[in-house]
FIDRENMI-721541 format. One record per residue (C-alpha): residue number from 1; residue in one letter; chain; x, y, z. Coordinates in steps of 0.05 Angstrom, whole numbers. Example, Ala and Ser with C-alpha at 12.3 -4.5 7.8 and 13.67 -1.06 7.14 Angstrom:
2
<pt n="1" res="A" chain="A" X="246" Y="-90" Z="156"/>
<pt n="2" res="S" chain="A" X="273" Y="-21" Z="143"/>
END
This chain:
309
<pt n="1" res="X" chain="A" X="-320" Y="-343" Z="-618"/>
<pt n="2" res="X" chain="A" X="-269" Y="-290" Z="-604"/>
<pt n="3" res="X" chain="A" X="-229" Y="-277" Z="-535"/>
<pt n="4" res="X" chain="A" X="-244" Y="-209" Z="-514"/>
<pt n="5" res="X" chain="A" X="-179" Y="-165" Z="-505"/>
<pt n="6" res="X" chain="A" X="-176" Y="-132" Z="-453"/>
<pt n="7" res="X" chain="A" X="-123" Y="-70" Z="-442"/>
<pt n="8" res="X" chain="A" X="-55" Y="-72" Z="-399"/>
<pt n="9" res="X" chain="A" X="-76" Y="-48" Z="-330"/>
<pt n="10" res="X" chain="A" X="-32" Y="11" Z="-322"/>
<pt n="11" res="X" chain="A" X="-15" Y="-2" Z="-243"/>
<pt n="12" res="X" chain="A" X="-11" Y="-70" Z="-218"/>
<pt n="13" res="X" chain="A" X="-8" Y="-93" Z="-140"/>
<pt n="14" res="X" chain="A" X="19" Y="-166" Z="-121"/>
<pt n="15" res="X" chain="A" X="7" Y="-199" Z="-50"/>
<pt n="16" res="X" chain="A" X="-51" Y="-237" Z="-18"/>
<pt n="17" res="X" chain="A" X="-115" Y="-227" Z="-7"/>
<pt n="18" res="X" chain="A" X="-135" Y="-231" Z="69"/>
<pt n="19" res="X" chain="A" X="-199" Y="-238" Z="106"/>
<pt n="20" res="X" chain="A" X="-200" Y="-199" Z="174"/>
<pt n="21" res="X" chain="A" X="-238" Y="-192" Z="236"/>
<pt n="22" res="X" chain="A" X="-222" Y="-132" Z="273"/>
<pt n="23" res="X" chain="A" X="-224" Y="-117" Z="335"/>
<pt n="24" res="X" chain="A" X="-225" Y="-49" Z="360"/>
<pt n="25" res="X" chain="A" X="-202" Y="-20" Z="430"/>
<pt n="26" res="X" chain="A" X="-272" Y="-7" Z="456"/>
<pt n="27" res="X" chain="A" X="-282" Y="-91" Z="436"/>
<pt n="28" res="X" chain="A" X="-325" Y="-80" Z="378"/>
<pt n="29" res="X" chain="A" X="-324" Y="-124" Z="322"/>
<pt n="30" res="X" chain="A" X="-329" Y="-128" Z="252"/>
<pt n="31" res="X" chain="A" X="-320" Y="-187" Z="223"/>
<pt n="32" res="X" chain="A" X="-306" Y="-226" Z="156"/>
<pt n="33" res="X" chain="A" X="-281" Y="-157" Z="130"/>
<pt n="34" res="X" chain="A" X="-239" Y="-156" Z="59"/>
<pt n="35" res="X" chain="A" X="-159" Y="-145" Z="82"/>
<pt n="36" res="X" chain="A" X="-97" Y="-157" Z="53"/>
<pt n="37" res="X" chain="A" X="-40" Y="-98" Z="42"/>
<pt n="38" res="X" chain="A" X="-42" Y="-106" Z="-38"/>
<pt n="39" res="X" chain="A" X="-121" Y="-102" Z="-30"/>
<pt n="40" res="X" chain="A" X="-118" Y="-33" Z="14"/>
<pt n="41" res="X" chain="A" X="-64" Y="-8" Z="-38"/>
<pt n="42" res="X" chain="A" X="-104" Y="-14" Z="-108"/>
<pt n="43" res="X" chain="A" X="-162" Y="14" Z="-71"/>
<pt n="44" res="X" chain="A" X="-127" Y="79" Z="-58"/>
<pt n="45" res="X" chain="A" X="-114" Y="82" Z="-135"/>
<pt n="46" res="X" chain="A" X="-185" Y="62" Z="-145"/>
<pt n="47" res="X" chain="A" X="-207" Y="118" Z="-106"/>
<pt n="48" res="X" chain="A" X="-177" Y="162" Z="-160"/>
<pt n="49" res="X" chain="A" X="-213" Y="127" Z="-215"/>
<pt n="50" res="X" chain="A" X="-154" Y="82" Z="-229"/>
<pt n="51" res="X" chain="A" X="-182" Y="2" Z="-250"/>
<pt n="52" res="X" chain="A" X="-117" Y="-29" Z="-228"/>
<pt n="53" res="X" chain="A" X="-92" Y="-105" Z="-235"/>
<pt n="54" res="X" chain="A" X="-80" Y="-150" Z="-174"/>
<pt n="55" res="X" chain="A" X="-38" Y="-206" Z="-180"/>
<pt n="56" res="X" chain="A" X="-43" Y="-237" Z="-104"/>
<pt n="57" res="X" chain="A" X="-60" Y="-310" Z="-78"/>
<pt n="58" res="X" chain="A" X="-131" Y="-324" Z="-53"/>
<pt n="59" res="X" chain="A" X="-163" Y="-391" Z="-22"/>
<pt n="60" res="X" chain="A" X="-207" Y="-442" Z="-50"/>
<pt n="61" res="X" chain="A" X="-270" Y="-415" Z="-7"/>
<pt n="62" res="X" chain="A" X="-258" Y="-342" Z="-18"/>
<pt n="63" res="X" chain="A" X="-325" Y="-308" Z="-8"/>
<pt n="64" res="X" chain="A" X="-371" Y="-301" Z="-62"/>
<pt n="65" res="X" chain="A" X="-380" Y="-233" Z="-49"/>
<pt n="66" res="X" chain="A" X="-316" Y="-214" Z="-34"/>
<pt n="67" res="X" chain="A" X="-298" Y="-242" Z="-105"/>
<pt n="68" res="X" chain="A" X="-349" Y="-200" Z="-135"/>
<pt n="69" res="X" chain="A" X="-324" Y="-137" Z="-94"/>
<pt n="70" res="X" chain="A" X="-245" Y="-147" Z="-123"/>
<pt n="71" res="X" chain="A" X="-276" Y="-155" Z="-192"/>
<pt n="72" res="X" chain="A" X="-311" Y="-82" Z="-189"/>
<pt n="73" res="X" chain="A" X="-256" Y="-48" Z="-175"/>
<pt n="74" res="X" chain="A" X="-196" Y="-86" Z="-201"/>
<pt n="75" res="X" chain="A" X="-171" Y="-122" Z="-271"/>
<pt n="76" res="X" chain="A" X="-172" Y="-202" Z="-229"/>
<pt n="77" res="X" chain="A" X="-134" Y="-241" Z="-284"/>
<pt n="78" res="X" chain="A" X="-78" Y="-246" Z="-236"/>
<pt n="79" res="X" chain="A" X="-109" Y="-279" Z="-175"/>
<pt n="80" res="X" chain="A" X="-86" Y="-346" Z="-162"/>
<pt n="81" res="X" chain="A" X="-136" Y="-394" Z="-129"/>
<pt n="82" res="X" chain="A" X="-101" Y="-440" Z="-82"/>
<pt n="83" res="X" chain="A" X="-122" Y="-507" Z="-61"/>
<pt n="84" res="X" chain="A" X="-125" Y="-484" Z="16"/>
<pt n="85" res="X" chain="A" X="-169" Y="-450" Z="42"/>
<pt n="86" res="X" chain="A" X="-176" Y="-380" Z="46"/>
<pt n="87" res="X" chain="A" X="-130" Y="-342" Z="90"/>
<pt n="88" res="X" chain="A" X="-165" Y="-308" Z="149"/>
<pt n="89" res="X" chain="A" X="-138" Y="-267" Z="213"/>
<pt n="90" res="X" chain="A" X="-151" Y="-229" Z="273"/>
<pt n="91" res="X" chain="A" X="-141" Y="-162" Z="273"/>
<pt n="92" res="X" chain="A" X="-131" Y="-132" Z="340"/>
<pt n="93" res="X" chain="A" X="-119" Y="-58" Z="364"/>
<pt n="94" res="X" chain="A" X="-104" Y="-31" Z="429"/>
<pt n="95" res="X" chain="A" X="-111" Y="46" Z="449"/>
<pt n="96" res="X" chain="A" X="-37" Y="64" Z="435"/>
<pt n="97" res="X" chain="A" X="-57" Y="46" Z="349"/>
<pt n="98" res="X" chain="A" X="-9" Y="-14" Z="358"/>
<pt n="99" res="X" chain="A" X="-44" Y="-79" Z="324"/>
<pt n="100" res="X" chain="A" X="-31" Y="-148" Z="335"/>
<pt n="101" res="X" chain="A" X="-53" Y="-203" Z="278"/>
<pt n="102" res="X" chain="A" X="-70" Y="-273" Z="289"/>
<pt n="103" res="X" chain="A" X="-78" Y="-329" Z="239"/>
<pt n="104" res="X" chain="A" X="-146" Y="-367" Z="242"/>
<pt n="105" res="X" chain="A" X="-117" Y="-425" Z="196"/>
<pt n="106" res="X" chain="A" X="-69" Y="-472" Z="198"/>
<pt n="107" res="X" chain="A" X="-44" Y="-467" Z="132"/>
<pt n="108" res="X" chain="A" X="-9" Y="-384" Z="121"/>
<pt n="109" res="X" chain="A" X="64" Y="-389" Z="86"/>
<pt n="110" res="X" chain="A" X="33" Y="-393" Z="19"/>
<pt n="111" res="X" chain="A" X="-11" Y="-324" Z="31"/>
<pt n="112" res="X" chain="A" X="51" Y="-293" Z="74"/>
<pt n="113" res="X" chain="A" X="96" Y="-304" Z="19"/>
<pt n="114" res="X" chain="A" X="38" Y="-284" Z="-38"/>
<pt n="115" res="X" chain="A" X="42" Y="-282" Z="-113"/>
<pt n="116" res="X" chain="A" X="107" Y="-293" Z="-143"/>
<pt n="117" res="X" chain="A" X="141" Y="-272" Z="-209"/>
<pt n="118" res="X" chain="A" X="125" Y="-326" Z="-245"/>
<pt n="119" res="X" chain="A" X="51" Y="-311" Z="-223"/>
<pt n="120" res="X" chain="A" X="51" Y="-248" Z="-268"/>
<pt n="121" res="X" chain="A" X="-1" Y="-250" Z="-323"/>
<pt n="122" res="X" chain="A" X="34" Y="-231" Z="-386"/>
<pt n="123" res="X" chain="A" X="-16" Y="-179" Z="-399"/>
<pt n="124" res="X" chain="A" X="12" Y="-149" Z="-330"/>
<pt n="125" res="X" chain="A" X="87" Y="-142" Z="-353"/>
<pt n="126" res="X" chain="A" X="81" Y="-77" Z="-393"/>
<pt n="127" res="X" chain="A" X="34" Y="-43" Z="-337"/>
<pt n="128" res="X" chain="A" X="75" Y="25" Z="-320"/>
<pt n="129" res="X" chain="A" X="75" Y="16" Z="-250"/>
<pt n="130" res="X" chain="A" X="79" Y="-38" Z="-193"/>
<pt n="131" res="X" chain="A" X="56" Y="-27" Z="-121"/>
<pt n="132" res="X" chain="A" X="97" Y="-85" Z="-80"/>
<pt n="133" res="X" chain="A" X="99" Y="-93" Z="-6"/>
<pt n="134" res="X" chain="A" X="155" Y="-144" Z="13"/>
<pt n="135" res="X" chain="A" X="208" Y="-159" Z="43"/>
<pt n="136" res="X" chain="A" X="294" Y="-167" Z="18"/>
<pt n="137" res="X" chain="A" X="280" Y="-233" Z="-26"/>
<pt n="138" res="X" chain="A" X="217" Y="-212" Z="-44"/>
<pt n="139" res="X" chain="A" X="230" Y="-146" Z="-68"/>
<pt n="140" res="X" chain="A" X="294" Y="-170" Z="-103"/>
<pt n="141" res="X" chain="A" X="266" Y="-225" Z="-147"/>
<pt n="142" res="X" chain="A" X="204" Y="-175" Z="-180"/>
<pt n="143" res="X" chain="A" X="256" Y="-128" Z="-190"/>
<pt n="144" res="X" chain="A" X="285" Y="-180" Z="-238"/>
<pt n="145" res="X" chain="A" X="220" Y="-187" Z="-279"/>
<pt n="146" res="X" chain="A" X="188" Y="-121" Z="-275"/>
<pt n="147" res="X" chain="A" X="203" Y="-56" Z="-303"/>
<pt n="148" res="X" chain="A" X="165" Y="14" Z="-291"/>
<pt n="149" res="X" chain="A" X="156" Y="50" Z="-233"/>
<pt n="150" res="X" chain="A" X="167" Y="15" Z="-169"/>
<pt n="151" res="X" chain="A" X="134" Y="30" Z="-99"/>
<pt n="152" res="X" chain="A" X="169" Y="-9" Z="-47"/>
<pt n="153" res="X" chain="A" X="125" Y="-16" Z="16"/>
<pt n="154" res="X" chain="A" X="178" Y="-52" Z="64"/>
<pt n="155" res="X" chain="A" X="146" Y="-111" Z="109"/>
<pt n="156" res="X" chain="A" X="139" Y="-87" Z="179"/>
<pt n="157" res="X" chain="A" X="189" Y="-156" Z="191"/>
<pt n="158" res="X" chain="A" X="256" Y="-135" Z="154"/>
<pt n="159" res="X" chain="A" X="245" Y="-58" Z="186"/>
<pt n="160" res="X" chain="A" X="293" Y="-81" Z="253"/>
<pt n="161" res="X" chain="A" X="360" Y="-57" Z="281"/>
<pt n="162" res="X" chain="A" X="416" Y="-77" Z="237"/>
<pt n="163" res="X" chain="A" X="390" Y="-84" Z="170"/>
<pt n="164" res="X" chain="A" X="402" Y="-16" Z="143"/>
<pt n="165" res="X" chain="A" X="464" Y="-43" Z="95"/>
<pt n="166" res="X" chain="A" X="412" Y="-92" Z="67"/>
<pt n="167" res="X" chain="A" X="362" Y="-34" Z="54"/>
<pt n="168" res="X" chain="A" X="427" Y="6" Z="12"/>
<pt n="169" res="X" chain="A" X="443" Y="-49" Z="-23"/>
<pt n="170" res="X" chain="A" X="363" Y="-71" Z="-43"/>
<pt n="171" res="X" chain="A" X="355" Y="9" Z="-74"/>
<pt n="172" res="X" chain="A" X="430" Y="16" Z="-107"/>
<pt n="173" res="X" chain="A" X="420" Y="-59" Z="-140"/>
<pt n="174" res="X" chain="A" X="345" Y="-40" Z="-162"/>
<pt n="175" res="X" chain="A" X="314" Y="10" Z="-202"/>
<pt n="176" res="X" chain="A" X="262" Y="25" Z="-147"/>
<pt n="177" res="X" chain="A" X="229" Y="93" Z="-159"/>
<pt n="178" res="X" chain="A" X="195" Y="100" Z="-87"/>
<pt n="179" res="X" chain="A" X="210" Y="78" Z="-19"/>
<pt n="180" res="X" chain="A" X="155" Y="83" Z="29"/>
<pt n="181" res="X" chain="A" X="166" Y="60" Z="104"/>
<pt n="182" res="X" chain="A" X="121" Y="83" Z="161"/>
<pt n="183" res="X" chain="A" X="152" Y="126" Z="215"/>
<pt n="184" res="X" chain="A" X="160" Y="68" Z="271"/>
<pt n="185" res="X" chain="A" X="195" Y="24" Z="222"/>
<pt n="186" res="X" chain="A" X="251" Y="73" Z="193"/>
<pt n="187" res="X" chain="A" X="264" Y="94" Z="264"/>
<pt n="188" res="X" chain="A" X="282" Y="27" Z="283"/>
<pt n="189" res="X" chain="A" X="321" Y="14" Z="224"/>
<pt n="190" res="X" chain="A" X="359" Y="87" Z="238"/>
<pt n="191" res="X" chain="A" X="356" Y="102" Z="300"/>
<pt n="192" res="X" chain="A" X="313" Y="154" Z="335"/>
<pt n="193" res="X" chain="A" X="330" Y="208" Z="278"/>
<pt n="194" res="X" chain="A" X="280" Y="263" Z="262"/>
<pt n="195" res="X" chain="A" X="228" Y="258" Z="210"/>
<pt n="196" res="X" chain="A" X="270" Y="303" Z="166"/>
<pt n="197" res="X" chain="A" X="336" Y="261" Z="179"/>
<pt n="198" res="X" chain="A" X="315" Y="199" Z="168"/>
<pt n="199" res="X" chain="A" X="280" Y="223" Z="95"/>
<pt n="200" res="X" chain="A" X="352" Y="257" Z="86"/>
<pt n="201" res="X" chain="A" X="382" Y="179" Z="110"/>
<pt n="202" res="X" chain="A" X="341" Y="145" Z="62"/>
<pt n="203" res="X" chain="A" X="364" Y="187" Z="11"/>
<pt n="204" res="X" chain="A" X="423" Y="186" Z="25"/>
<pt n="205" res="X" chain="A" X="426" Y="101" Z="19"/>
<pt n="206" res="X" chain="A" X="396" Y="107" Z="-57"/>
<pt n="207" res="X" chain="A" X="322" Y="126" Z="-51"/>
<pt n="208" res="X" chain="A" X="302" Y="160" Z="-107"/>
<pt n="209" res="X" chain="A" X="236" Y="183" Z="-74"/>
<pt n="210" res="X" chain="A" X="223" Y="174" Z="-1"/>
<pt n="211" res="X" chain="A" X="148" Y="176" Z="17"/>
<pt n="212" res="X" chain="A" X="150" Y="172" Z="102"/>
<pt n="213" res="X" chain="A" X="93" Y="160" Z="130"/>
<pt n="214" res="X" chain="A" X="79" Y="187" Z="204"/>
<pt n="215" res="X" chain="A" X="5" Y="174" Z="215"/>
<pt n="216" res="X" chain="A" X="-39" Y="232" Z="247"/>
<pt n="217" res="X" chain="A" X="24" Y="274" Z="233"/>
<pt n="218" res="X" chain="A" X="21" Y="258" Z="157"/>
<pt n="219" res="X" chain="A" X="73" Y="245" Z="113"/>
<pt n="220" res="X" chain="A" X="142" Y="276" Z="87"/>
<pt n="221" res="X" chain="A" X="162" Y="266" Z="17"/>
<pt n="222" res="X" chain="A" X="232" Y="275" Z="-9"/>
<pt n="223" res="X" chain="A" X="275" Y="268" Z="-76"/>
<pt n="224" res="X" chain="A" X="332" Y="251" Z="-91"/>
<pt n="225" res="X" chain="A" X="345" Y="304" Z="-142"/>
<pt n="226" res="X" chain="A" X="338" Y="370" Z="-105"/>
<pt n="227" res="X" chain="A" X="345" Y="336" Z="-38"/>
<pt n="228" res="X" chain="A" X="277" Y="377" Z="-23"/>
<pt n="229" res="X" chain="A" X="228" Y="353" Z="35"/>
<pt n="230" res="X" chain="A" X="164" Y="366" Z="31"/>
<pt n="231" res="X" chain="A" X="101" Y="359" Z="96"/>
<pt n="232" res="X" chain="A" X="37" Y="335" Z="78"/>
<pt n="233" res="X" chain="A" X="-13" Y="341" Z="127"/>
<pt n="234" res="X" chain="A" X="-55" Y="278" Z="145"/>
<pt n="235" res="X" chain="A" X="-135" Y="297" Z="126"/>
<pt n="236" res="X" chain="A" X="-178" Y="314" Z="186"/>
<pt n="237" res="X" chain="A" X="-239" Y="271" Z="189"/>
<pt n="238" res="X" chain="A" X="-301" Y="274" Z="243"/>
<pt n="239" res="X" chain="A" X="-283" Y="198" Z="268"/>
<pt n="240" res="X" chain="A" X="-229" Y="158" Z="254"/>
<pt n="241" res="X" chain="A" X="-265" Y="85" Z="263"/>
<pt n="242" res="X" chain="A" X="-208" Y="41" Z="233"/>
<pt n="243" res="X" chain="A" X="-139" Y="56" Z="210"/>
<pt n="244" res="X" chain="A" X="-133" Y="-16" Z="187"/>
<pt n="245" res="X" chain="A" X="-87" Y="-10" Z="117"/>
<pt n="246" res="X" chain="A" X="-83" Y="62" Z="119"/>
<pt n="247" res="X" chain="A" X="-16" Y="60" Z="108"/>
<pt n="248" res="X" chain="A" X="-23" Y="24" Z="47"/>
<pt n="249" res="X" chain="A" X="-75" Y="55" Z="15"/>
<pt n="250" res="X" chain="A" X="-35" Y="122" Z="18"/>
<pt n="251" res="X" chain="A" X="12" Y="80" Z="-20"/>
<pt n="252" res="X" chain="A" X="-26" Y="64" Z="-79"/>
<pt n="253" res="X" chain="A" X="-61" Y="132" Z="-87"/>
<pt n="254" res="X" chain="A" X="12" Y="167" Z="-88"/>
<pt n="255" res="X" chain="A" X="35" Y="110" Z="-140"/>
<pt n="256" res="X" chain="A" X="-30" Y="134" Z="-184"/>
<pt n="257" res="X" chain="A" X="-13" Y="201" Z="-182"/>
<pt n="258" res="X" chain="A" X="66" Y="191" Z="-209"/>
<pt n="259" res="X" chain="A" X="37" Y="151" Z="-256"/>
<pt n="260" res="X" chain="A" X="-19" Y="210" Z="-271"/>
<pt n="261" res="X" chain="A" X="40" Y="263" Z="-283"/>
<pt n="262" res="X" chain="A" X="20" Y="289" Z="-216"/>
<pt n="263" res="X" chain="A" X="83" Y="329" Z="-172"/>
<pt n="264" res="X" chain="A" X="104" Y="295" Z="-116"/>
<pt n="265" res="X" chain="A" X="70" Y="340" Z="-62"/>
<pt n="266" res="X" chain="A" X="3" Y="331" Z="-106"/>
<pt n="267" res="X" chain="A" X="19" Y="249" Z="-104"/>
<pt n="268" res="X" chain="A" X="24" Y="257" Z="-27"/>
<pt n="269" res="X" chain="A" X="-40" Y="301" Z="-14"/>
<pt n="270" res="X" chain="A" X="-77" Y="243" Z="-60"/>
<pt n="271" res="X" chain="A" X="-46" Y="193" Z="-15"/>
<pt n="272" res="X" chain="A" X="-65" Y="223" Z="47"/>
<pt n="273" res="X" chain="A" X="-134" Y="240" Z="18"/>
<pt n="274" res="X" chain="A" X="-149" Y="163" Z="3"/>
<pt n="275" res="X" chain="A" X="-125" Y="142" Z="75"/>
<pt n="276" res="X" chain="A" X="-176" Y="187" Z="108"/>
<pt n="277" res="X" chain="A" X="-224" Y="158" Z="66"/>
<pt n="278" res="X" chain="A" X="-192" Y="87" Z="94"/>
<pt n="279" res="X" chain="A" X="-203" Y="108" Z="172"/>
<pt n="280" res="X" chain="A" X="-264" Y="133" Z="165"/>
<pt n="281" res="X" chain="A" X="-306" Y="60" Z="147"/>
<pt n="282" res="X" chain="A" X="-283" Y="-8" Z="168"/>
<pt n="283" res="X" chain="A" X="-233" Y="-52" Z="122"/>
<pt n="284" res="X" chain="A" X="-220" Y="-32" Z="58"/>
<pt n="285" res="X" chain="A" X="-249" Y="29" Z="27"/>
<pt n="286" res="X" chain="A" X="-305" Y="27" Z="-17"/>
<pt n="287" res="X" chain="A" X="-302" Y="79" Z="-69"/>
<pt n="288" res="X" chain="A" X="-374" Y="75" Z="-86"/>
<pt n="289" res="X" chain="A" X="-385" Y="105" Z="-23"/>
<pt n="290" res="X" chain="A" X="-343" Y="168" Z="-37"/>
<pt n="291" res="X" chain="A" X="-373" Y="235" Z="-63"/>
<pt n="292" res="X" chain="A" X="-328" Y="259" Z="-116"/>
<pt n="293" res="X" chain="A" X="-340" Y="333" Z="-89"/>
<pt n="294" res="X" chain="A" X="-316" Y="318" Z="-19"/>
<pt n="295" res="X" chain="A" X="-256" Y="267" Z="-46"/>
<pt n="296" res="X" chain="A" X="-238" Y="340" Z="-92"/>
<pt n="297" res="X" chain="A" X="-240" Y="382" Z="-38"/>
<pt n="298" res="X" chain="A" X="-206" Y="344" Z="10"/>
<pt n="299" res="X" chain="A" X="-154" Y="343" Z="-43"/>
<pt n="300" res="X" chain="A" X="-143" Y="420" Z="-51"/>
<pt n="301" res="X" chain="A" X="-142" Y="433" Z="26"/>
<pt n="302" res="X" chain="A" X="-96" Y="380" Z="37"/>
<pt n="303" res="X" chain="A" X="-57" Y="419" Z="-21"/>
<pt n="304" res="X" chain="A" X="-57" Y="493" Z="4"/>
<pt n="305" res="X" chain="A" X="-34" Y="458" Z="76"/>
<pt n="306" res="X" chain="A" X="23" Y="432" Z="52"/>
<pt n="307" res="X" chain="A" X="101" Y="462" Z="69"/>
<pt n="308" res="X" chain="A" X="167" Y="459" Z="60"/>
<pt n="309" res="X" chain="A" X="217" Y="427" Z="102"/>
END
């Protein structure tokens, strides 16, 4: 009997796939909740209609149900079943937003460090676009095997004081398209700069596209062509519940819409529509759960809100 072929997802996300328990300021719980940064980002795409591939490390008891969940949503020939079991962590969140994360098994370099190049399905290597959130070796070595357009999420762990020059040198050595830190991060990498500078910084270092992300204050986008910045308002929802991988799923919904033909301001207001989606449940958004309609029109008032910088 014949194989089925199935097509070259068109956006691929590499990392780990996490199990979290979160726990929220006011001590409520949700637990055994589907995590992981690479998981958060293809659901942003997803939320867009996009079926993306995930190439990302998973344990030898992952849920049954979480398996079932990845496999609705996302092309799963490149998870890699480990011999360990599955990664799991606490997720915990004070009233400032900060969020501290501890390991509930022994056994976590394997999912810190997560899929690596020579993971990549070889149906994934002509996919025209790659979400990856690493760090300086990471980001280096998938550069080497992967071509298409490039997010680069920067681990929280390589944004510190002193470790701007490595930053330059990653985006002049690599043909990364989009560089996407969160607020916090580039300031510490920058210094206390404005929003605007620190776009204008980024830039400046060999960013093509700069996609900062500020939280309730939304996001500024900026290219490296016309040296344009651009605001994008974060989406107004009635409760924000959990801002767990927020950040990432506006990652993977602006990837989809560069990869769509989209403009870069309508890329951001499809990022920032997906993370309000994120906040508004618990772990990873579940785009069964999303009216079209009010994904749309979040979309278009997100759009007329927008300004120049």
């Amino acid at each position: 009997m014949t194989e089925p072929v199935y097509p070259t997802p068109r956006m691929v996300g590499v990392g780990a796939v996490f199990i979290d328990d979160i726990v929220l300021p006011s001590g409520q719980t949700y637990m055994g909740q589907l995590g992981g940064g690479v998981v958060h980002g293809l659901m942003g795409a997803a939320v867009w209609g996009e079926r993306p591939g995930i190439n990302a490390v998973v344990g030898r008891d992952l849920p049954d149900e979480v398996s079932r969940r990845l496999e609705q949503y996302f092309d799963t020939r490149g998870l890699i079943r480990l011999d360990i079991p599955q990664i799991r962590a606490w997720q915990l969140f004070e009233e400032d937003g900060t969020r501290r994360e501890l390991y509930r098994v022994a056994e976590v370099a394997p999912f810190i460090a997560g899929a690596q190049p020579a993971h990549l399905p070889e149906a994934y290597r002509a996919s025209q676009g790659f979400y990856l959130l690493q760090g300086f070796e990471g980001i280096q070595a998938w550069c080497k095997w992967i071509r298409g357009m490039i997010l680069w999420e920067p681990l929280q762990q390589v944004m510190i004081p002193g470790n701007r020059d490595k930053i330059r040198s990653v985006l002049y050595d690599y043909a990364i398209t989009i560089l996407s830190p969160n607020l916090v991060e580039a300031q510490a990498v920058y210094g206390g700069l404005s929003p605007e500078a620190l776009v204008a910084a980024m830039l400046d270092d060999g960013a093509r596209i700069v996609a900062l992300r500020m939280g309730d204050e939304g996001s500024l986008l900026g290219h490296w062509e016309n040296g344009e910045c651009w605001h994008i308002p974060a989406v107004a929802v009635k409760q924000a519940i959990d801002q767990t991988g927020a950040g990432n799923t506006y990652c993977g919904a602006f990837l989809w819409g560069l990869l769509n033909d989209k403009t870069l301001v309508e890329s951001g207001a499809a990022g920032a529509v997906a993370a309000s989606f994120c906040i508004e449940g618990v772990g990873v958004v579940n785009p069964n759960q999303i009216s079209i309609y009010e994904r749309d029109r979040r979309y278009h008032a997100c759009l007329a809100a927008t300004s120049k910088r």
